[in-house]
N, C-alpha and C positions, 0 to 999 in steps of 0.2 A: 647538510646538517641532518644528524639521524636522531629520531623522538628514540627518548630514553624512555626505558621500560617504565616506569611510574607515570609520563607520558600517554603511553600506550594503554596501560592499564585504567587510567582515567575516562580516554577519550572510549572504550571498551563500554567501562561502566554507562558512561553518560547514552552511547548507542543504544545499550537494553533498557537505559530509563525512557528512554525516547517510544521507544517501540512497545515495552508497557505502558505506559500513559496512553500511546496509541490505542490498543486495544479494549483498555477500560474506557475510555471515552466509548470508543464503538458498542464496544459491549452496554452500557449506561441508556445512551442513546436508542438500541435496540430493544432492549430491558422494559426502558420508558414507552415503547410504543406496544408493545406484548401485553404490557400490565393494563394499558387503559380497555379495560371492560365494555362491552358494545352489546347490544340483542339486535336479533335479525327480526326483519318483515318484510312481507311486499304489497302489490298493489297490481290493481289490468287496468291498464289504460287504453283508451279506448280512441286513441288521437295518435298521428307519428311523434314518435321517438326521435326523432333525427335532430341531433346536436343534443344529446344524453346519452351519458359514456357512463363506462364502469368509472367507478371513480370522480362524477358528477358530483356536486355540493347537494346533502339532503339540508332543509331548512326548516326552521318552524315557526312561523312568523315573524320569517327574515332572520332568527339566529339560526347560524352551521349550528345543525345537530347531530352530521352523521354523514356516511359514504354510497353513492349507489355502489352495489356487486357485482349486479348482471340484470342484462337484461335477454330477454328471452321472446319466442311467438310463443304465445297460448295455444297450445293443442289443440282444447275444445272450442276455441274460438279465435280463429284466425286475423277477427278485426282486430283482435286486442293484442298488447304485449304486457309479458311481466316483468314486473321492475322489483328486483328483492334490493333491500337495502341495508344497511347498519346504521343505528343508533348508539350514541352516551348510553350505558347501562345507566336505568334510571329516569331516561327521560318518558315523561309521561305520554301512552301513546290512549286515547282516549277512544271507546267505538263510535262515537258522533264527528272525528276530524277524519277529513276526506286531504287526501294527496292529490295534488294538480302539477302540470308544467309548468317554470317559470321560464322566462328567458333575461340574459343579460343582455339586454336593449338590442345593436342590430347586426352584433358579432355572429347569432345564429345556434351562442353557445347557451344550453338548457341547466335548469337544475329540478330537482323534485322539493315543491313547497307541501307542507302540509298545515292546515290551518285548522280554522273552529275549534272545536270541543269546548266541554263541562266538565268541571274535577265532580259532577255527581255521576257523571255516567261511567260506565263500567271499561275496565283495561282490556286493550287487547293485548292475550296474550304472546311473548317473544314466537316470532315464526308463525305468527297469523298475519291477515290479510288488514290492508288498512283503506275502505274502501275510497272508490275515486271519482273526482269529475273533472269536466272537460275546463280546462285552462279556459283565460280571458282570450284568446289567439283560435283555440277551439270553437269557441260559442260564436264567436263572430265568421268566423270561415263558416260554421254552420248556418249561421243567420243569411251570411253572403251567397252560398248557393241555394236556401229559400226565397231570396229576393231576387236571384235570378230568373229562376224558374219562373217565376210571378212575374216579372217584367218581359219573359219570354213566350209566356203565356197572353199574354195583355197584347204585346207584337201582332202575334201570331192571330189574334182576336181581329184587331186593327187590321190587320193584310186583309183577312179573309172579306172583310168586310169593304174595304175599299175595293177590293177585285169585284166583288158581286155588284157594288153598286155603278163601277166603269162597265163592266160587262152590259148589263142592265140599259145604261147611257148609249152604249153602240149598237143593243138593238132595237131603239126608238126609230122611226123614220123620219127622213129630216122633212121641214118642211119647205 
């Protein structure tokens, strides 16, 4: 059985309605993410980076506010890395909130939190710096190689001191 040209012509039409609708959808969809408005900033962090990606969740007191970009080594300072990021145009970036690492629990995967601030304290502006401190995971790794040191010191205190006083013990003469 052969589709008669009216047939043809229908199934014709309904193809390029398919394939426009296609494309406005795409197009829409694209449109919609171009239009949403963002400012840049970044931050040196002074901790590893490892499990923070481009494209990491930036947050601000636990709400997504935005995308990491890139991150980068600090030139002038090797310890550190930069993390530039995007924000909601709009959202308030204040100079007293400090950006920190968060992690989602033991996946290993990071995001960038930023907290504090005062709506009296002054904005920083798009494509400045937002300064940083060391994550709860930081301060404690820091804490944990202070108190090593200090219990390795205390050892080492202890050795020394037990060796002198055996020493000591074996060269008394017996009676």
């Amino acid at each position: 059985m052969e589709a008669t040209r009216a047939e043809k012509a229908r199934l014709g039409i309904f193809i390029i309605a398919l394939c426009a609708a296609f494309f406005v959808s795409i197009a829409f969809l694209v449109g919609m993410r171009l239009a949403v408005k963002t400012d840049l900033y970044f931050t040196r962090l002074e901790e590893s980076v490892t499990g923070l990606e481009s494209g990491s969740t930036v947050k601000q007191n636990g709400v997504d506010i935005g995308k990491v970009v890139s991150i980068t080594t600090d030139s002038g300072d090797v310890q550190k890395s930069i993390v530039k990021f995007r924000v909601t145009h709009g959202t308030p970036m204040k100079s007293d909130m400090t950006a920190s690492l968060g992690s989602y629990g033991i996946t290993g995967l990071k995001y960038l939190e930023i907290t504090g601030g005062s709506y009296g304290a002054s904005n920083v502006a798009p494509g400045g710096e937002v300064r940083s401190s060391l994550s709860m995971i930081g301060r404690f790794t820091l804490r944990a190689d202070s108190i090593a040191i200090k219990v390795d010191r205390l050892l080492d205190r202890k050795s020394t001191r037990l060796n002198s006083s055996h020493m000591s013990e074996s060269r008394m003469p017996s009676s």
